[in-house]
Every structure is written in C-alpha cells, then in structure tokens.
C-alpha positions as CSV (number, residue, x, y, z in Angstrom):
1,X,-16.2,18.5,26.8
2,X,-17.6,16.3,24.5
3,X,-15.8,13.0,22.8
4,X,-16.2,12.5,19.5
5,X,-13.7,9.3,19.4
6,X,-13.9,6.3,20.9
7,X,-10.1,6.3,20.6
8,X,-9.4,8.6,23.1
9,X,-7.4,8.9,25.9
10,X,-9.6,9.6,28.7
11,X,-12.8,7.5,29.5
12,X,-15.4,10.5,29.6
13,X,-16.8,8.3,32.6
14,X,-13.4,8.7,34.5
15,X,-13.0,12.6,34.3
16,X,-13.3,13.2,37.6
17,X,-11.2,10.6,39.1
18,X,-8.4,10.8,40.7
19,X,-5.3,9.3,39.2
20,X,-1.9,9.0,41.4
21,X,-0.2,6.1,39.2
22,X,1.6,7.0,36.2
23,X,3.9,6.2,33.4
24,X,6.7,8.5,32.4
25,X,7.8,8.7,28.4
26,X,11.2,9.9,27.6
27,X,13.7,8.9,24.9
28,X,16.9,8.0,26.0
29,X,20.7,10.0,25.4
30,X,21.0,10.4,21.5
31,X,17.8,9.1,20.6
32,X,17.7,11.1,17.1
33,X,14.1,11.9,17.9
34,X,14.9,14.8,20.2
35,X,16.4,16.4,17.7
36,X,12.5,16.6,16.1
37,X,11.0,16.5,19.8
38,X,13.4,18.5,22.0
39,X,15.9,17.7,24.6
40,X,13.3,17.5,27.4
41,X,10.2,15.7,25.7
42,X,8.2,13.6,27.8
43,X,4.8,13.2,28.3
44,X,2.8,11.2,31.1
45,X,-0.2,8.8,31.2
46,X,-2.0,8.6,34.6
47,X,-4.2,5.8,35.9
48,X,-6.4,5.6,39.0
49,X,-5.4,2.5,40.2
50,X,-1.7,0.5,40.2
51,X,-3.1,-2.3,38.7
52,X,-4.3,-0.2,35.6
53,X,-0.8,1.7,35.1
54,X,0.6,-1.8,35.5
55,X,-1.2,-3.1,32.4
56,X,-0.7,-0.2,30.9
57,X,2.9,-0.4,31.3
58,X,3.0,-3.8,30.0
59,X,1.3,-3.1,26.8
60,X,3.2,-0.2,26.4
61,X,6.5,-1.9,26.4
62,X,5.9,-4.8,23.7
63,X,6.7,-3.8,20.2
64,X,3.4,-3.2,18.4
65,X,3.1,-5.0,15.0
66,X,3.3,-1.0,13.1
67,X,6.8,-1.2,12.8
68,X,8.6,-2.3,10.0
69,X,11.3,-5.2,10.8
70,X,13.8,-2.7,10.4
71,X,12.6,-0.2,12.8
72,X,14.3,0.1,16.5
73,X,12.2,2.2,18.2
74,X,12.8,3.2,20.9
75,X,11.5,5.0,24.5
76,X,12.0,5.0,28.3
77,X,9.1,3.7,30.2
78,X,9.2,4.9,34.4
79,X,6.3,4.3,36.7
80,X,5.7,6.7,38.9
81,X,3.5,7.5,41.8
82,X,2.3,11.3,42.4
C-alpha cells in the first residue's frame, strides 16, 4: 500500500507490528452526535507498546486549540489491552 501523506495513521515502517494496546472512542448517553454517527460508533487506535497508547491517550484527552470557545466537545476515551 503506498502512503501518500505524511498525516497518516499508520507509520508505513510499523505495518507489520504487532499492536495489543489501544484506545477506545465512544460518545457518551445523548451526545447529539450519534444521532449523525449511530448509536454504536466507536472506533479504536492501537499502539505497539503501553507507553505509546499512554501518550497517545494523553494528547488525546486535552482540548485541541480547533475548537471555538463555545464548543463542548465531547468523547469517551478507554484504554484497552487486546
């Protein structure tokens, strides 16, 4: 497969790794976005070593400057271990 963007998820030098850590993404009860996304959305990152999901995790849960002041998004964040 070839990568055209440096952007993407996967590191093409880590296809072939095994990867047991992970974070789950879900919205919480009444979150109006599974209305657009579906009662059972979720969708999962995985990592080849705890320390990686770990910072992962950790950048994943600060509020990224994108939002407008407004804005309260929100999402579940569960590490998991496969």
């Amino acid at each position: 497969m070839d990568y055209c963007h440096r952007h993407n998820l996967v590191d093409p030098t880590l296809v072939g790794a095994e990867r047991r850590f992970g974070i789950r993404v879900t919205l919480p009860e009444g979150d109006t976005m599974r209305k657009i996304l579906g009662e059972d959305w979720e969708t999962l990152h995985w990592y080849p070593s705890e320390a990686e999901r770990d910072s992962a995790f950790e950048q994943m849960a600060v509020r990224h400057g994108y939002y407008r002041n407004t804005d309260s998004p929100t999402q579940v964040l569960e590490k998991i271990i496969r």
